[in-house]
N, C-alpha and C positions, 0 to 999 in steps of 0.2 A: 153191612157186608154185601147185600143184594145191588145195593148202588154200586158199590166199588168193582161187582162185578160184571153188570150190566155197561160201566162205561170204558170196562177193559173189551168185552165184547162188541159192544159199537168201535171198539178203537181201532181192534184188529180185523174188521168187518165193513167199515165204511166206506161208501161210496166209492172213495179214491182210493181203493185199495182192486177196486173191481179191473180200471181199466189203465194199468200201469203206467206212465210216459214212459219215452224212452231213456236211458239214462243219462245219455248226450244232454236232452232237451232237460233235463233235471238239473244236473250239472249246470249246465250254464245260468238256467235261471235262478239257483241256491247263489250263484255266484253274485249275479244283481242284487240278492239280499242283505249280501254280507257287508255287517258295518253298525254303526250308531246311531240309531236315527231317534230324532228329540220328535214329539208333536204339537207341532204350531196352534192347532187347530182342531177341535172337536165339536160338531154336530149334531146334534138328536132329532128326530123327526124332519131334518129340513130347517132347522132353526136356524135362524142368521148369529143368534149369539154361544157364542163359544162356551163350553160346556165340558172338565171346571173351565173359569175365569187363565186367562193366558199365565198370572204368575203363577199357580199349581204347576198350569202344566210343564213348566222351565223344570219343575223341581226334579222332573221322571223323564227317564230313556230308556229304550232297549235298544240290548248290542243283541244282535245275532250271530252264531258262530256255527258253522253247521244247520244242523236242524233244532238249534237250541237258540230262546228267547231267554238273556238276562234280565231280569228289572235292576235298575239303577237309579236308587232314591238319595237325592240331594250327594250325588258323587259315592254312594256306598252301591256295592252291590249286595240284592238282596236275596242273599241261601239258602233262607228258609221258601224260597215261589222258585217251583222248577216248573219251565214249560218246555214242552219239546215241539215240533210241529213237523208236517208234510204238507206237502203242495200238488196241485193238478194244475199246472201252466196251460194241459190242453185244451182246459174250458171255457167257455166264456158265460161271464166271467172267468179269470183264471178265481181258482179253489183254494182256500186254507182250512185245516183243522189244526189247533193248538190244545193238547193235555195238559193240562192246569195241575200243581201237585201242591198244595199249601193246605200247611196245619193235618196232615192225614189225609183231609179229602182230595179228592182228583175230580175233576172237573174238564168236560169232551166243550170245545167252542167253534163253532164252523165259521167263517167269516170268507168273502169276496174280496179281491185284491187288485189293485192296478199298480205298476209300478212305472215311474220314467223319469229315467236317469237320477238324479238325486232324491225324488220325490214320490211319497210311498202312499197310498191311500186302503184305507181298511174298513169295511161296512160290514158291521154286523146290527142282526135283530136285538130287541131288548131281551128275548129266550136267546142265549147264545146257542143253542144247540141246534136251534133254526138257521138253514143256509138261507140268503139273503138271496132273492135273483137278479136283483139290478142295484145299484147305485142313490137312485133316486124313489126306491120302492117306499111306499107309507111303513112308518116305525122303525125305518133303518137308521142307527147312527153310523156316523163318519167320523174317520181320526186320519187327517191330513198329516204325514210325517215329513220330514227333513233328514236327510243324510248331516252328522256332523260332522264338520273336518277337520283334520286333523291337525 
């Protein structure tokens, strides 16, 4: 219970909660977000090999709807993994936190984002609770997305 509480207090306490964006500048960028995006591509440490193997990663999507991340395994959506998330567009990096809900626990995951036009890029630390500062930092993995279309 001290976990559960601890990552409801970081939730409603974090960083990106200190220096609000405006809600124009929200708004538009939830907007870029919005869609299905498969991932090509997956990274650890800088590794040139993909990481699982490309046909895992065909099998999973997320749709995002709002401020909400679906998983989507082999065409099923999956109801039991509820994530929600907020964004800090103003940062640079711009900023994600995603609340993780499966099986009871909740789980706080910070990750760095780029996005451009169909193409979604997401670094996080191997401690997901660790924000990442760059892209190319030691220990960061990368998930290279794709917009799918329709």
């Amino acid at each position: 219970m001290r976990c559960l509480s601890a990552v409801l207090i970081l939730w409603s306490s974090a960083g990106l909660a200190e220096d609000k964006p405006s809600d124009d500048l929200m708004k538009k960028e939830l907007a870029k977000l919005q869609g299905t995006w498969q991932a090509v591509v997956q990274k650890k440490n800088g590794s040139k090999v993909p990481i699982p193997p490309p046909e895992l990663l065909a099998l999973s999507q997320d749709r995002i709807e709002g401020n909400r991340k679906i998983v989507i395994f082999e065409g099923v959506e999956l109801k039991e993994v509820k994530k929600t998330f907020r964004i800090d567009p103003t940062k640079e990096p711009k900023q994600m936190e995603t609340l993780v809900e499966y099986r009871g626990k909740k789980e706080l995951q910070r990750h760095i984002y780029k996005i451009d036009g169909d193409t979604l890029v997401i670094a996080s630390c191997e401690d997901d609770t660790i924000l990442p500062k760059s892209f190319d930092q030691d220990g960061v993995s990368i998930a290279i997305m794709k917009r799918v279309k329709k």
